[in-house]
C-alpha positions in Angstrom: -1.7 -52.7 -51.2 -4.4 -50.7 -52.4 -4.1 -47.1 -53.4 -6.6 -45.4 -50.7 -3.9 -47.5 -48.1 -0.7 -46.4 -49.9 -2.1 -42.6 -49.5 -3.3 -43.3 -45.8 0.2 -44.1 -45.0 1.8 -41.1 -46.5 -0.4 -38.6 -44.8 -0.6 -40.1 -41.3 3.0 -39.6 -40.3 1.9 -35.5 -41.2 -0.7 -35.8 -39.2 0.7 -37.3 -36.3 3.3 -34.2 -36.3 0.6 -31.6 -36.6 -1.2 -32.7 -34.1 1.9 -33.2 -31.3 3.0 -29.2 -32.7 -0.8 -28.3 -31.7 -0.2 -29.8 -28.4 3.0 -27.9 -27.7 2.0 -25.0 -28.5 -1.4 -25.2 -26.5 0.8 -26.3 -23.4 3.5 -23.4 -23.9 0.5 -20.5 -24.4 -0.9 -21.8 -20.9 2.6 -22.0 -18.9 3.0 -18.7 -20.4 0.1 -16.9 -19.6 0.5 -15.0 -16.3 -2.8 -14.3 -14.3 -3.0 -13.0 -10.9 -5.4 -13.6 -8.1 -7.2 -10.4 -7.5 -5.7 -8.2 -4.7 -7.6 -7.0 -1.5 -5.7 -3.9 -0.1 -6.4 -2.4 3.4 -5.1 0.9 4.0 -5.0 2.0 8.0 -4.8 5.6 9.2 -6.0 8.8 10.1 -6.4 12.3 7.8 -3.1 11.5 5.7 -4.6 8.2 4.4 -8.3 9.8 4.0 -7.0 12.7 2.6 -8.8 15.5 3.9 -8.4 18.2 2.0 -9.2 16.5 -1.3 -11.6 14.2 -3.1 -10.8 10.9 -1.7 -9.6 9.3 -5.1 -7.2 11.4 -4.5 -5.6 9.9 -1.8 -3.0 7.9 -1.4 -4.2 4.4 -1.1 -6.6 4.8 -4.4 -3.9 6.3 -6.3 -2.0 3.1 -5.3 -4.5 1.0 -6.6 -5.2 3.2 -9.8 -1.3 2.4 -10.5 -1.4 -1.2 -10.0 -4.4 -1.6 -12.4 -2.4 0.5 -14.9 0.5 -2.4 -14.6 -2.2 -4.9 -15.0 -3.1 -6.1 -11.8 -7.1 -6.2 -10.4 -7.9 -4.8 -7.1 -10.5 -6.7 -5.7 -11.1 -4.4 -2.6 -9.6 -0.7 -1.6 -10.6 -0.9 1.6 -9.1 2.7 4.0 -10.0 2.7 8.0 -9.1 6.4 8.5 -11.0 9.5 9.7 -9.4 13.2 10.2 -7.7 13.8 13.9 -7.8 10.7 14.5 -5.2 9.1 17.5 -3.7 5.6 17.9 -6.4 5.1 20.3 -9.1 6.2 17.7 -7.9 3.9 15.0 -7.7 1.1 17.3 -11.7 1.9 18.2 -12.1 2.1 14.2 -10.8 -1.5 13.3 -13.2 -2.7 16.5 -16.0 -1.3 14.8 -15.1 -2.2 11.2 -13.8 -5.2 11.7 -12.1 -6.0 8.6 -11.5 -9.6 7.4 -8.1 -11.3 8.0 -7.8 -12.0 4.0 -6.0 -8.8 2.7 -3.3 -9.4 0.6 -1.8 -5.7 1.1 -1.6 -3.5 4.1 -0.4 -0.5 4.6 -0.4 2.1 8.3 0.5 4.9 8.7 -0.9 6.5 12.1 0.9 9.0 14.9 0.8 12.9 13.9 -2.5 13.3 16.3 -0.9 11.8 19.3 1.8 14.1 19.0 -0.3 17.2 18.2 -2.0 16.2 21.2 0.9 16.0 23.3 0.0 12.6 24.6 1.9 10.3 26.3 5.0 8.7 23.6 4.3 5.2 26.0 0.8 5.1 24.8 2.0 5.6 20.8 4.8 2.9 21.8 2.0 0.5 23.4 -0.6 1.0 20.8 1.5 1.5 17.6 2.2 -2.2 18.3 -1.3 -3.2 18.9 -2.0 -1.6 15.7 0.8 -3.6 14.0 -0.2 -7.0 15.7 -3.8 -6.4 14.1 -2.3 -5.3 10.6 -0.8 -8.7 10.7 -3.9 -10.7 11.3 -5.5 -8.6 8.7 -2.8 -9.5 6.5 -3.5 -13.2 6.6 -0.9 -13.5 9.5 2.3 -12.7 7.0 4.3 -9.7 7.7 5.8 -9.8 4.3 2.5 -8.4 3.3 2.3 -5.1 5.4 3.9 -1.3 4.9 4.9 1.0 7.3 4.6 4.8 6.2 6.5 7.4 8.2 4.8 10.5 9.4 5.1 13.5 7.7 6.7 16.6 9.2 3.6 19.2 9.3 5.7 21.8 10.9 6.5 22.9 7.3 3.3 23.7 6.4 1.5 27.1 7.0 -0.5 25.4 9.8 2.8 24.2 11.2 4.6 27.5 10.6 1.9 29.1 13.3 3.4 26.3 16.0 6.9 25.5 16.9 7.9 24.5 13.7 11.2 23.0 15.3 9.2 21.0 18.2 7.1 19.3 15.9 9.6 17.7 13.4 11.8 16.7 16.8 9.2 15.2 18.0 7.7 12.8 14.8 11.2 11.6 14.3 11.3 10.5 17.8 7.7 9.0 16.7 8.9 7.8 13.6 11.9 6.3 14.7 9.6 4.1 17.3 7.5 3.2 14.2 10.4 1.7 12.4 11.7 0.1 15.0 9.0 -1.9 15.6 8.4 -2.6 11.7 12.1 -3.9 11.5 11.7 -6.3 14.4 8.8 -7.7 12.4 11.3 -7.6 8.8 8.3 -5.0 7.7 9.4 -2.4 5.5 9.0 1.5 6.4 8.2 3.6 4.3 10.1 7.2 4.7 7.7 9.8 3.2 8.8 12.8 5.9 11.4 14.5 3.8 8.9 14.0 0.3 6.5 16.1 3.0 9.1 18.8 3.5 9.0 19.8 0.0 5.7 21.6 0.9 8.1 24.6 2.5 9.1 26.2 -1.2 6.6 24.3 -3.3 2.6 25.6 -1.8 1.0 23.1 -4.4 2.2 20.0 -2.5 -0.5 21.3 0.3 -4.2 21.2 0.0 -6.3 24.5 0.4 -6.5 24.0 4.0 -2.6 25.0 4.3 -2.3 21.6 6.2 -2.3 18.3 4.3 -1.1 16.8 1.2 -2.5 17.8 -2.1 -3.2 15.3 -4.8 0.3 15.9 -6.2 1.8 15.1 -3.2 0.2 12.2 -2.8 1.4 11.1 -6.2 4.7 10.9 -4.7 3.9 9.1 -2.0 3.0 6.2 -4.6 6.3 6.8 -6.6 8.2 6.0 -3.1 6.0 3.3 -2.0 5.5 1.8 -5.8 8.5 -0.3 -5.6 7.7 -2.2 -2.5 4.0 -2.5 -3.5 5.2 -4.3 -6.6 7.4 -6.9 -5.0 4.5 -7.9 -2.6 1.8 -8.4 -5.4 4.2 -10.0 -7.7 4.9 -12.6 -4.2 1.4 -12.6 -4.3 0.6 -13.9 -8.1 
């Protein structure tokens, strides 16, 4: 046997073993390596999803997306249907004119106060609330497991309130939250319960925006912290 062959032999077998360690570790860093499809979020609702009152980056639906890019995820979309004072019947003309894709990974409602401030009918919140909640489910790629339900805050704390029948008002949106959540547990959707977070405005006036009405910023911010953990669970369902 020649010399060259003698040394061929000897370093082959170290070879052979690099390589096969080169190939598990390329195979473990790619099983390892978590990436997640960008999320599309759709946020339906009235003044307490546009936030009046403040800058609208402000509100709650961007600051849910600002804190799921801080945990690493990428919003594709932060899409809100909303407008100030407006009705189940409003929001219902909104998505008609809109009309928003059935590909959102995230959806969240939260709709009511203005049909109660109204004084409308409770049957038309009843009838339309589910409407509203059979479109969120199309827009949610037909999977409830994909949707929130937010409760509706109790305004008769606030200065605005305070000028009403503070008492009427908060009977009254627990008789329309408890239709809400209802309906949300005969699809298995969650609900959200942001009222008593909304009551906090009575002894704390930087909860409120300067109109003496809705949610500041701050407010808003815990809004996210109650809704945070239920967000999470969908987009990690989602990866």
């Amino acid at each position: 046997m020649s010399q060259n062959a003698y040394y061929s032999l000897k370093i082959f077998p170290f070879l052979l073993l690099l390589l096969l360690l080169t190939a598990c570790n390329s195979k473990i860093d790619t099983t390892e390596t978590n990436v997640s499809e960008p999320i599309r979020y759709l946020a339906l609702g009235d003044s307490y999803t546009i936030g009046t009152g403040i800058n609208e980056e402000n509100n709650y639906p961007h600051q849910l997306s600002d804190s799921l890019t801080a945990r690493g995820y990428t919003l594709d979309t932060t899409a809100v249907i909303a407008t100030n004072g407006w009705t189940t019947t409003d929001l219902k003309n909104g998505i008609d004119e809109a009309q928003p894709e059935p590909n959102f990974d995230l959806v969240t409602l939260l709709i009511g106060v203005n049909n109660q401030y109204q004084g409308l009918d409770i049957e038309l919140y009843r009838n339309e609330f589910k409407e509203l909640l059979d479109k969120a489910i199309t827009f949610a790629k037909g999977d409830t497991s994909n949707i929130i339900v937010i409760s509706i805050p109790n305004y008769g704390v606030t200065p605005f309130g305070q000028s009403r029948n503070p008492v009427v008002i908060r009977q009254e949106i627990e008789i329309y939250n408890s239709i809400a959540k209802q309906f949300a547990a005969d699809f298995g959707i969650p609900f959200i319960n942001i009222t008593e977070l909304s009551e906090l405005v009575e002894n704390d006036p930087s909860l409120l925006a300067t109109d003496g009405l809705h949610p500041s910023a701050q407010m808003y911010a815990m809004w996210v912290q109650r809704i945070l953990p239920t967000v999470n669970k969908i987009v990690q369902d989602h990866e």
